[in-house]
C-alpha positions as CSV (number, residue, x, y, z in Angstrom):
1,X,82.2,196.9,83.9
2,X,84.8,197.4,81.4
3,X,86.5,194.2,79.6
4,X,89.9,194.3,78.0
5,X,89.3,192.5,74.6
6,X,92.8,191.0,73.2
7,X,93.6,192.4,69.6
8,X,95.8,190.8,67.2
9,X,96.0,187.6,68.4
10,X,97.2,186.1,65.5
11,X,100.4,188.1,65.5
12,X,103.4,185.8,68.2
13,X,105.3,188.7,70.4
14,X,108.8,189.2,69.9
15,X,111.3,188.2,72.5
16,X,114.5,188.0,70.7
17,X,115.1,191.1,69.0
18,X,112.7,190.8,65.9
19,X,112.5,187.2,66.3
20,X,109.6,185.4,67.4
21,X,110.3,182.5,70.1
22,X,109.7,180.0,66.8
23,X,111.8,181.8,64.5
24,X,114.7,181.9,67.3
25,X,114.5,178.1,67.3
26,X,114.7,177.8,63.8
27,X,117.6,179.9,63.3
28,X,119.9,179.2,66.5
29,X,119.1,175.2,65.2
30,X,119.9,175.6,61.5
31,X,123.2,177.8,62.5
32,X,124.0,174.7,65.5
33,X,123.5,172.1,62.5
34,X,125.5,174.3,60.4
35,X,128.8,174.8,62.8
36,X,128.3,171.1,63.5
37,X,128.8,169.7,59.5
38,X,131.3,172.5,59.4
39,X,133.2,170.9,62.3
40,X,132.3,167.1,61.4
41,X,132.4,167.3,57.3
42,X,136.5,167.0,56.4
43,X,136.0,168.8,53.1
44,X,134.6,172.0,52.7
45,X,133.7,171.1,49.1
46,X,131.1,168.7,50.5
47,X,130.5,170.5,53.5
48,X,129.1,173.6,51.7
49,X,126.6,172.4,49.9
50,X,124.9,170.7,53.1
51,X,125.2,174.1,55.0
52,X,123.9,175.4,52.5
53,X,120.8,173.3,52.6
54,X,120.7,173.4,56.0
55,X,120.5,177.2,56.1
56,X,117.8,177.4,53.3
57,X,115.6,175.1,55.5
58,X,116.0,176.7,58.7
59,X,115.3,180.3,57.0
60,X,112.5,178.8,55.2
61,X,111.0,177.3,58.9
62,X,111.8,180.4,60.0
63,X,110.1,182.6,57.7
64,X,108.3,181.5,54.5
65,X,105.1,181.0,54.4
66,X,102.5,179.0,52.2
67,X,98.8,180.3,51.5
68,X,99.7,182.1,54.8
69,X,100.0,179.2,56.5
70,X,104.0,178.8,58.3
71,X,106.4,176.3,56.5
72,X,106.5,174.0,59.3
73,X,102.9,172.8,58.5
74,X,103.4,172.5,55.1
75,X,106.1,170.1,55.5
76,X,103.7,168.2,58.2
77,X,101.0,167.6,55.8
78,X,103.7,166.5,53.0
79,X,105.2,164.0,55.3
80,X,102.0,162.3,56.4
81,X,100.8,162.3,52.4
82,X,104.2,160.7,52.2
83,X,103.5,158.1,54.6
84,X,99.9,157.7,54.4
85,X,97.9,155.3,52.5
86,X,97.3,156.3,48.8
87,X,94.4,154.3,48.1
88,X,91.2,155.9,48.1
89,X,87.8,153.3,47.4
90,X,84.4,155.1,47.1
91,X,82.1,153.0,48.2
92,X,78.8,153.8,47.1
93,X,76.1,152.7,50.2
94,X,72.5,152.5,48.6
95,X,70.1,153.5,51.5
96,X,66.8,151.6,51.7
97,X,63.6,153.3,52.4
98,X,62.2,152.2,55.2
99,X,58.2,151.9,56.1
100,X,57.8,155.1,57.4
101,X,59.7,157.1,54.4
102,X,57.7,155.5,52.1
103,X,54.2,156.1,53.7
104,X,55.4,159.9,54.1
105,X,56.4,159.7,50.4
106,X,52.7,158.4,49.4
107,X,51.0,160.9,51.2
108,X,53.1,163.4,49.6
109,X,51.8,162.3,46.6
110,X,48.5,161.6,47.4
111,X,48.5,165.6,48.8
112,X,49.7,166.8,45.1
113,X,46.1,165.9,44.1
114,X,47.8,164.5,40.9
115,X,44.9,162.1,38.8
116,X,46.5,158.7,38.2
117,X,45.2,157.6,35.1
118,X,44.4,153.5,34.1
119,X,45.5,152.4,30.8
120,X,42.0,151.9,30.2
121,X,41.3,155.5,30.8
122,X,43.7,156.4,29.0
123,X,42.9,154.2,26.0
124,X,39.3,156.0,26.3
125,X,40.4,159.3,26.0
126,X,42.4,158.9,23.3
127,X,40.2,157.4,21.4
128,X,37.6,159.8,22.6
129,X,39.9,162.5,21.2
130,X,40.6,160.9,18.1
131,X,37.1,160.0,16.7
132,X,36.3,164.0,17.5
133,X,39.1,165.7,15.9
134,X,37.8,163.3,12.7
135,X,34.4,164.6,13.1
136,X,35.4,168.1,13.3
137,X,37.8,167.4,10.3
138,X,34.6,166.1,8.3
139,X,32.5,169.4,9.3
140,X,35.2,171.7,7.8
141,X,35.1,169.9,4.7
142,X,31.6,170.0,4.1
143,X,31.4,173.8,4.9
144,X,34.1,174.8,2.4
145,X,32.2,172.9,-0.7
């Protein structure tokens, strides 16, 4: 059997002329708002300039687009930043270990096969190494005399 796998699904149909269904919204809206402030606005020196800005945002719904995302969402996320909180607390939470980390953690060390040395050793075999490296030191003077 033979599926039909749907190509381009990213890409809306157009139903009104080249218009997608969104972009028809966007339009016939931003013209309605327009006619409407034309009708409602007494002066056309004020009127203007708000049909202006009307049409800029309803071609800008309509077809700009941000980091190839639509406009629409861009001015989603801008209003809810608007809105939203602005304070942002890190809070650092300091996780104790608990028994069984810390036993998987000393048998991890234990399995290194690492020597743990005392103080005491360690005192020992500094000293060991010290008094040698003297005698040594003593040897090579005698022989070059």
């Amino acid at each position: 059997m033979r599926f039909h796998v749907p190509q381009y699904i990213e890409i809306e149909s157009k139903l009104f002329g080249p218009f997608t269904l969104k972009q028809f919204i966007y339009l016939a809206g931003g013209i309605g708002a327009s006619v409407g402030l034309w009708f409602v606005v007494p002066y056309a020196v004020l009127s203007l300039p708000l049909i202006a800005a009307v049409a800029l945002f309803s071609f800008a719904l309509a077809f700009y687009k941000v980091n190839e995302k639509p406009f629409i969402e861009v001015m989603e996320a801008a209003f809810y930043y608007a809105v939203g909180s602005k304070l942002y607390i890190w809070d650092r939470h300091r996780k104790t270990p608990t028994k069984k980390e810390i036993a998987e953690a000393d048998k991890k060390e234990q399995e290194a096969n690492v020597p743990k040395l005392s103080s005491s050793k360690l005192k020992d075999l500094t000293w060991d190494l010290d008094t040698k490296t003297g005698e040594k030191d003593e040897d090579l003077s005698d022989e070059t005399i």
